[in-house]
C-alpha positions in Angstrom: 92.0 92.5 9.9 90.4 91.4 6.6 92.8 90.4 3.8 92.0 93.3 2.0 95.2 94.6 -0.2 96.5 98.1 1.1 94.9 101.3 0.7 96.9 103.5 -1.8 96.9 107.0 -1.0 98.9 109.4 -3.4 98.7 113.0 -3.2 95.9 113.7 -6.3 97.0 117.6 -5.8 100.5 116.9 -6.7 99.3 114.4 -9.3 97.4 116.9 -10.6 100.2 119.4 -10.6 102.4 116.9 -12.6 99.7 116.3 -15.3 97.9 113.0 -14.3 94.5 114.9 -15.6 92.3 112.8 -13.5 93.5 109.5 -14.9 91.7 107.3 -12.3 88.9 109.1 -12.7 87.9 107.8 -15.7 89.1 103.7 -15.1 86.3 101.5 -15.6 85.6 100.6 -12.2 83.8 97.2 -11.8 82.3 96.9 -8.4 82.6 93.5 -5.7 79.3 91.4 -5.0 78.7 93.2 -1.6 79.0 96.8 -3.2 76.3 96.0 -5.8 72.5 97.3 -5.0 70.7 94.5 -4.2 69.0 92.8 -7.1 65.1 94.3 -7.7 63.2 91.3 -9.3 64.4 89.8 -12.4 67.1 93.1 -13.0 70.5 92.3 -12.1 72.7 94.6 -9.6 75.2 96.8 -11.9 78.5 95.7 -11.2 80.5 99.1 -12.4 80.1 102.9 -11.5 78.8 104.7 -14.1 80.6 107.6 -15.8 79.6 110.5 -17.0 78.9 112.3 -20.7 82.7 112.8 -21.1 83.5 109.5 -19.3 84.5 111.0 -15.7 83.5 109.0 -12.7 79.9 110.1 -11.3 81.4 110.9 -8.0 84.3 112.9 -9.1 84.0 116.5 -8.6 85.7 118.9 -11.2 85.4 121.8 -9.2 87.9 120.4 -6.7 89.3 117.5 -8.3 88.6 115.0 -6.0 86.1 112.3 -5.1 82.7 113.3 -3.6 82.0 109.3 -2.1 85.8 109.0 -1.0 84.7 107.6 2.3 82.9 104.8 0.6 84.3 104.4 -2.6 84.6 101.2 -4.2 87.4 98.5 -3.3 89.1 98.9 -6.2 89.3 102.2 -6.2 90.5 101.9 -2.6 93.7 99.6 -3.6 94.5 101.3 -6.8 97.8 102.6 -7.0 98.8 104.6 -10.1 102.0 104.7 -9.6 102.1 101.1 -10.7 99.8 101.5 -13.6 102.2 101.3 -17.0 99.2 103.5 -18.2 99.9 106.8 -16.0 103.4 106.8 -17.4 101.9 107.1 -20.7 99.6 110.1 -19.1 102.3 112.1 -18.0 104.2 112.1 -20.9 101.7 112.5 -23.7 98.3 113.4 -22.1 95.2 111.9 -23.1 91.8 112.7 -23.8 89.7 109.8 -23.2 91.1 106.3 -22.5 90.7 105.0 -26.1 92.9 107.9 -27.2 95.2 107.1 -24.1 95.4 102.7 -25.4 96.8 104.0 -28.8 99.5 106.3 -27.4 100.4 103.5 -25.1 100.5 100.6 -27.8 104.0 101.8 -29.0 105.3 103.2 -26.0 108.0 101.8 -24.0 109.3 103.6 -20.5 111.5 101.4 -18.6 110.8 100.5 -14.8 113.8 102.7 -13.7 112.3 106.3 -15.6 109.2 106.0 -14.2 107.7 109.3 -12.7 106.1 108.8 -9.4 103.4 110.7 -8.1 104.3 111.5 -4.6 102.3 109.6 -1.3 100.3 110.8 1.2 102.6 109.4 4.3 100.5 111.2 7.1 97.3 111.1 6.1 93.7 111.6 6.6 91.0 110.7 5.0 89.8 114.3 5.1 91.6 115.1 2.1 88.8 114.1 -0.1 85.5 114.8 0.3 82.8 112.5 1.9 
């Protein structure tokens, strides 16, 4: 086994439910040397995904909510747990549009350790419950 941190695997419906709006989904998300593209001449690999118009990530799915690359998605989105992000607190108390909007709602907030809302985890799970 590598030394890869664990896989975090909350329960996005529930999230959802409890008013995480996609948070994740919209985290710059900076790839690892061996997930770049290889380089093409004198262009260097990007090293993040790219988002979309209203700063979504490409390969979430609005329809269903959930990621349409989930088998392969990105090591950092792999180890990501939101229920340790100070930042989904914020979320699920006063909402956020973009992730600008969501760094000036946090700047004067303060939610101590012990009132933190957690979104529940996926204990038996399978990586069916996204998408490819």
């Amino acid at each position: 086994m590598d030394n890869c941190k664990k896989t975090y695997l909350v329960n996005c419906d529930e999230g959802q439910r409890m008013g995480c709006a996609t948070f994740c989904c919209r985290k710059l998300v900076r790839l690892q040397p061996d997930e770049m593209e290889p380089a093409n001449g004198n262009i260097t690999p990007k090293g993040f995904v790219d988002k979309d118009s209203e700063g979504y990530c490409i390969y979430f799915d609005r329809n269903n909510g959930r990621c349409t690359s989930w088998k392969k998605r990105p090591k950092v989105c792999r180890e990501y747990d939101c229920n340790s992000d100070f930042l989904l607190q914020v979320v699920l108390r006063k909402g956020f549009k973009n992730i600008a909007d969501l760094a000036k709602k946090a700047a004067n907030t303060h939610i101590p350790k012990e009132n933190h809302i957690k979104i529940p985890v996926i204990h038996n799970h399978s990586e069916n419950n996204n998408t490819d």
